[in-house]
C-alpha positions in Angstrom: 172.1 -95.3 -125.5 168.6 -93.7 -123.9 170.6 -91.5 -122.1 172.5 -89.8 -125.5 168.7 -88.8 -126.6 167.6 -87.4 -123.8 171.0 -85.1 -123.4 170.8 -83.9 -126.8 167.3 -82.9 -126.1 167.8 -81.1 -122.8 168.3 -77.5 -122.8 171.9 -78.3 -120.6 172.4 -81.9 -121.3 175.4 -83.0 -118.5 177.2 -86.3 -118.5 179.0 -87.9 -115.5 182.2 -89.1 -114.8 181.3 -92.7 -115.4 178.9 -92.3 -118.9 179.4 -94.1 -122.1 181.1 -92.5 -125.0 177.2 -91.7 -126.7 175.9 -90.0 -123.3 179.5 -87.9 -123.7 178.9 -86.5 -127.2 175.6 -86.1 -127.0 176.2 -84.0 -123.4 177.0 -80.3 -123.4 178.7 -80.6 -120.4 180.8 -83.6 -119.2 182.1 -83.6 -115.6 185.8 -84.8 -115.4 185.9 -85.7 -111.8 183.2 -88.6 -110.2 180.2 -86.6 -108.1 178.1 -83.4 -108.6 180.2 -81.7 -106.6 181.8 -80.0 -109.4 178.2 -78.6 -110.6 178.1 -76.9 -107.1 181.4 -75.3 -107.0 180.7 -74.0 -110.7 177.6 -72.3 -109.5 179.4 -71.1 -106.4 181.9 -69.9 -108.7 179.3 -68.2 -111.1 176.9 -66.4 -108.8 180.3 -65.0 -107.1 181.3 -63.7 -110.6 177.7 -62.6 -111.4 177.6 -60.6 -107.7 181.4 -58.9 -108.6 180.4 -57.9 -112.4 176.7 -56.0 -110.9 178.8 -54.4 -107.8 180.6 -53.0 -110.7 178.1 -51.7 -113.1 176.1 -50.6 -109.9 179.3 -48.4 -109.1 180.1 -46.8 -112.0 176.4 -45.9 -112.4 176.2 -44.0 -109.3 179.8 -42.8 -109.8 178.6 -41.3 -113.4 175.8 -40.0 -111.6 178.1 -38.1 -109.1 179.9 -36.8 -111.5 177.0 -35.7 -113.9 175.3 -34.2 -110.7 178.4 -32.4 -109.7 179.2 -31.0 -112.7 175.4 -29.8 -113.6 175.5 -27.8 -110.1 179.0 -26.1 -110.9 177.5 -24.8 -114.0 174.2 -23.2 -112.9 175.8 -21.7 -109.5 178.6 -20.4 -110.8 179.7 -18.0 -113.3 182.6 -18.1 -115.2 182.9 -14.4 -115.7 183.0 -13.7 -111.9 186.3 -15.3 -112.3 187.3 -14.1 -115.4 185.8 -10.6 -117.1 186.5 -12.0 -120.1 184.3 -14.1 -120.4 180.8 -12.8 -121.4 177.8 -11.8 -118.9 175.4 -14.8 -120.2 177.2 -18.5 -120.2 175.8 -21.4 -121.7 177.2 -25.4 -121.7 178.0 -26.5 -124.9 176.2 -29.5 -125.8 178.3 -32.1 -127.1 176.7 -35.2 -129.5 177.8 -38.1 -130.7 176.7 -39.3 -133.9 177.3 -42.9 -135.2 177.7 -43.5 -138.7 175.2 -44.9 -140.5 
């Protein structure tokens, strides 16, 4: 029963395999199989996921910036009326917001 106290006031209370049914509901995580094994293999598991998910945001970031970068030097070297006369002499990027409602 000293065990179901000190879980429920740990920040991550874990129960073993092998704990009574107070140390169980008092846990906020209770390992199915015997060993701490299974704590290892779910922080293998979560820094993997945690590495995948920032390769991500790390890539699209400097994709966006490609992009952004690529499409700010197309508009200040060229000119879309030495393609087209129509166009007038003077061009200028239209600046597009986004407003949220309130």
């Amino acid at each position: 029963m000293e065990d179901a106290a000190a879980l429920r006031a740990a920040d991550a209370g874990i129960a073993s395999h092998g704990a009574n049914d107070a140390a169980r509901g008092a846990a906020d995580l209770v390992l199915a199989s015997p060993g701490l094994s299974t704590i290892v293999l779910a922080v293998v598991a979560a820094r993997t996921v945690f590495a995948q998910v920032r390769n991500h945001v790390v890539y699209r970031a400097a994709f966006m910036a490609h992009l952004l970068l690529f499409f700010l030097l197309a508009a200040a070297a060229l000119r879309p009326s030495d393609f087209d006369s129509s166009w007038p002499q003077t061009f200028s990027m239209p600046v597009v917001g986004r407003c949220n409602p309130c």
